[in-house]
N, C-alpha and C positions, 0 to 999 in steps of 0.2 A: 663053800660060801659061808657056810655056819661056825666055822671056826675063826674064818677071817673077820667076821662081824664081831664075835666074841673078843678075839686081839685087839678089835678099835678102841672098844668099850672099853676092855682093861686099861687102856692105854690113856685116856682120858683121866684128866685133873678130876680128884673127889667134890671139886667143889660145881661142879658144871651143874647145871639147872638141865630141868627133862627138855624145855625148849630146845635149849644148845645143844643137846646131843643130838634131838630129831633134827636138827638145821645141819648140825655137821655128816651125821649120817645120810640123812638125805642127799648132801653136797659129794658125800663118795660114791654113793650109789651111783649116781648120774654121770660123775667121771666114769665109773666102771663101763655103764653098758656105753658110754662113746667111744670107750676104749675098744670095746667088746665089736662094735658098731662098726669102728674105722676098720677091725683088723676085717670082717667080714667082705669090704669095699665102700660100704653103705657112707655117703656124706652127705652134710648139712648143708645146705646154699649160705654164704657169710649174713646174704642182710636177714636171714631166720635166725642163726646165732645173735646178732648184735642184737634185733627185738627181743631174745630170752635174756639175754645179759641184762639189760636194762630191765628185768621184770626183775632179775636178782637183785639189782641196787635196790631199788623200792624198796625192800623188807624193811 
């Protein structure tokens, strides 16, 4: 996990602001463990997804 964190980072434009990185770090993170989540069985009921989505526009 600490190398693939490492490769994002690198991977990111010099000019990103400390925000933008926690926003987009943040945003992979959260793909991972659903990823992590689905391969387990584990699901989301859609209308909890669609209330977190809309808590994402907001920002």
């Amino acid at each position: 996990m600490k190398e693939e964190v490492i490769r994002r980072i690198k991977s990111l434009p010099e000019s990103i602001t400390a925000r933008e990185m926690h926003e987009r770090m943040d945003f992979i993170l959260g793909v991972q463990e659903a990823l992590e989540s689905s391969e387990r069985g584990e699901r989301v009921p859609a209308e909890k997804v669609r209330k977190k989505i809309s808590t994402w526009a907001s920002r």
